[in-house]
N, C-alpha and C positions, 0 to 999 in steps of 0.2 A: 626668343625663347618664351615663351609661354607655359604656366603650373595648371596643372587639371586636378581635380580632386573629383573623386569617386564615392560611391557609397559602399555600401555590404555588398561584395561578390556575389557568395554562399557557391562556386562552383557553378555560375552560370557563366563560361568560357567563351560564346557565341556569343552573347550581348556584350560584354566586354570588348571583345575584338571589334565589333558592332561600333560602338559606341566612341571607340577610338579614333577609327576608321572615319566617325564623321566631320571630327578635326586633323586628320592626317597626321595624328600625334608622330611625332621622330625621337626616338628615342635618347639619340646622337645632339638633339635639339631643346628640346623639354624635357618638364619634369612631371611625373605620376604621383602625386599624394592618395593614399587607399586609407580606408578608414577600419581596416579587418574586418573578420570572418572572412576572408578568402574561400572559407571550406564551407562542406558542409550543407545538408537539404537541397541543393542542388544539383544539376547532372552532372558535371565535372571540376569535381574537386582537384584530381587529379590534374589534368593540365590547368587550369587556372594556377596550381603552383609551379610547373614547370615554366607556365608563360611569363609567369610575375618575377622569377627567379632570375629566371633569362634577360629579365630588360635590364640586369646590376644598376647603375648606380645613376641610374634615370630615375628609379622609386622609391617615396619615401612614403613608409607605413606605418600600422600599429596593429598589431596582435588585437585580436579581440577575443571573445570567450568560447566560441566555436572553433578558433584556434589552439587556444588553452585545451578543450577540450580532445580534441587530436591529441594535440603531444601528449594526456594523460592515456587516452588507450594505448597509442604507440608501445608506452612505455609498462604497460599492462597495470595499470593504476584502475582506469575506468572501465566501461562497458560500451561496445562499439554496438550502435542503435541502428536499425535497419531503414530507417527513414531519414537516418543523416547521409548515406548513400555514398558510404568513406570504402566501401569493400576495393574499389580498382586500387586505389590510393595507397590503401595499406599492404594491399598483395604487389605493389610494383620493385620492377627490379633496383630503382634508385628512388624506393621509399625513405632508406637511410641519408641521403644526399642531402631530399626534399625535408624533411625532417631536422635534419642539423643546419640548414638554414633556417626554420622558421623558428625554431627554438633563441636563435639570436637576431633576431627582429626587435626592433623599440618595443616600447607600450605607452610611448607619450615621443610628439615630435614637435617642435620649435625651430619656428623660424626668428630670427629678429629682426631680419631685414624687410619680411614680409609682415608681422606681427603677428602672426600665425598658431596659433596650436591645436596640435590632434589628438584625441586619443576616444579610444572605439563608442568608449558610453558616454564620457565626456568629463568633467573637472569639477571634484565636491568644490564647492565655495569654501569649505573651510580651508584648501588651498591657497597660499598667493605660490605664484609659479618658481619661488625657489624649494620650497619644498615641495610642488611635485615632482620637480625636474629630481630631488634629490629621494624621494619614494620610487622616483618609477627606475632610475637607476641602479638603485634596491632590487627591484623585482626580474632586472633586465642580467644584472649579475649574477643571480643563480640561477635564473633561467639558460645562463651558455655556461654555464658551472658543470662541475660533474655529479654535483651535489641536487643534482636540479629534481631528479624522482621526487627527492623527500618532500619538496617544495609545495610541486603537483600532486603528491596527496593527502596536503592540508591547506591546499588552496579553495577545498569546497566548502562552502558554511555561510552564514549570514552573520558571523558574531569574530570581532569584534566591530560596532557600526558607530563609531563617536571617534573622532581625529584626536590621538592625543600625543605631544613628540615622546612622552614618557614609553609608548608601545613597543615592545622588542620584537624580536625573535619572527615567527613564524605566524601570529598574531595580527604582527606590523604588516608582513608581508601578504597575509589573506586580506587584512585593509584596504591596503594601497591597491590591492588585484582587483577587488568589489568595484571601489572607486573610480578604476579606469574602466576596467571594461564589462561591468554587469549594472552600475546603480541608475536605476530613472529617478527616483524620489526622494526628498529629502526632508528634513520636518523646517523649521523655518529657523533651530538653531547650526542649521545643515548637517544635524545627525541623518545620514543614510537611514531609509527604509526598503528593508531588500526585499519586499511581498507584495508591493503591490505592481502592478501588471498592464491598471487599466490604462485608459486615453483619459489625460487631464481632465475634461469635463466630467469625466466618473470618480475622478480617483476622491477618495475621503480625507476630507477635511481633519486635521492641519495639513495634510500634505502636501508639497509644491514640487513640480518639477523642476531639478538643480536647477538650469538654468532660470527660474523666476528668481530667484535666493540672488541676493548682490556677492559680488564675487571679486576677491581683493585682484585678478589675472582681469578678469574686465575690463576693472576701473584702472588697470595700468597701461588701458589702450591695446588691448591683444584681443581679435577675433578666436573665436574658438568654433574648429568642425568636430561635427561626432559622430557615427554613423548606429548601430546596437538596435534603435527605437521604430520598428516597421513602421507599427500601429499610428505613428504623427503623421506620416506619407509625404513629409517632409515639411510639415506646417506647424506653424505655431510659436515658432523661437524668437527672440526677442534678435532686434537689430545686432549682429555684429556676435550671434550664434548661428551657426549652418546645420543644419538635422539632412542629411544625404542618404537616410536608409527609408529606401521606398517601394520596401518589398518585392525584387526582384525576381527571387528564388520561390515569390508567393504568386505570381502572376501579373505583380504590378510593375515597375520601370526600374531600367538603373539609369541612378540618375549621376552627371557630372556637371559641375561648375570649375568656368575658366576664372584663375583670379583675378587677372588683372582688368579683367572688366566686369566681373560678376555675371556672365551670361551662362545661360542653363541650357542645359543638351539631355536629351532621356532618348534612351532605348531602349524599347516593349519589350515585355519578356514572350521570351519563345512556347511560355510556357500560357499563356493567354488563349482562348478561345473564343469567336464570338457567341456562343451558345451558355461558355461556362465563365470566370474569373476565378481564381483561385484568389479566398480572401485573406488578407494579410491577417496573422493572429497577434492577439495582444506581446507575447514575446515574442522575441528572434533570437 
């Protein structure tokens, strides 16, 4: 058995299959770690969740914010953007289906056999991993709640950005939402800064990217994958952090890593030209 871990989909279903296909992944044999955004600025969103759905309990994932972002149009909260390219998605006959599984999907995954953990943007440092485990269980239970609308329409904002266990309510839960799957920056007391956008070398001082910040899940011996951050192109992270979003849906690879031996597999996006490249932008 062998674990693969993926980057940001975005509904590129061909490179997927692609990319699968050049380890013989078996479903019946292995296991799939996805790092979310499934959906979204891609060509097909649509089956990329039918395909991911279908492999049951071969995949382990995490919800990312293009995810999040789905279920809030679904659910007629937000505004369905014409370049996110969700139209088949939303008009399909078992939108409902596709829909009610993604809604109970993790937003943070743990192994501890492998020392493993995921989740889409990655782990504020002001984390150690019993309180994430116990934030993103938070966010994971009213997400398959029936309460879950109210959730997704105060889950937008950048406020509040400082860890504190004292946070309640709805508050807590736009926190812990940032935290997993939207924050790149942190100041260096790892309060979140959710504005800036740039690539490291630009971004303004004090800023750091979480992963520079020491982080109590680290130093407890636990790798951490993230996927959310095109703009790194998978560079940059410190030993024993994995950046796997590398802009696929932008023209650049998806990329996969085997765990057990850390060997890297990329399939071109279809979306590539030798004339043109479509460049990754600073968000995803």
């Amino acid at each position: 058995m062998s674990t693969y871990l993926i980057g940001d989909v975005h509904g590129c279903i061909d490179e997927l299959k692609a990319l699968l296909a050049q380890v013989n992944f078996n479903p019946e044999q292995d296991r799939l770690w996805l790092t979310g955004d499934l959906v979204a600025r891609g060509p097909n969103s649509l089956e990329v969740l039918r395909y991911v759905s279908g492999l049951g309990e071969s995949v382990r994932m995490v919800l990312g914010n293009h995810d999040l972002h789905l279920l809030a149009i679904y659910a007629g909260i937000s505004f369905n953007k014409p370049k996110d390219r969700l139209n088949p998605l939303l008009e399909a006959d078992d939108a409902d289906e596709l829909i009610n599984w993604l809604r109970r999907q993790p937003v943070l995954q743990v192994d501890e056999e492998l020392k493993l953990v995921m989740a889409h943007a990655g782990i504020t440092p002001q984390w150690d991993l019993e309180t994430a485990q116990m934030c993103a269980r938070e966010v994971e239970a009213v997400l398959s709640s029936d309460t879950y609308p109210l959730f997704l329409d105060a889950m937008y904002g950048d406020m509040p950005n400082n860890w504190s266990p004292e946070l309640s309510g709805l508050a807590r839960l736009r926190f812990s939402t940032n935290a997993l799957t939207r924050m790149r920056y942190c100041f260096p007391n790892g309060q979140l800064d959710m504005m800036c956008k740039d690539t490291p070398e630009n971004a303004p001082r004090p800023l750091k990217p979480w992963f520079d910040i020491a982080s109590p899940i680290r130093e407890a011996g636990y790798s951490i994958a993230f996927g959310h951050w095109a703009s790194l192109e998978g560079k940059g992270a410190p030993e024993g952090v994995y950046a796997l979003d590398t802009g696929c849906c932008w023209g650049g690879v998806l990329t996969m890593i085997r765990w057990e031996d850390k060997q890297y597999f990329t399939q071109r996006s279809n979306r590539r030209s030798d004339k043109e490249q479509v460049a990754a932008p600073t968000a995803s």
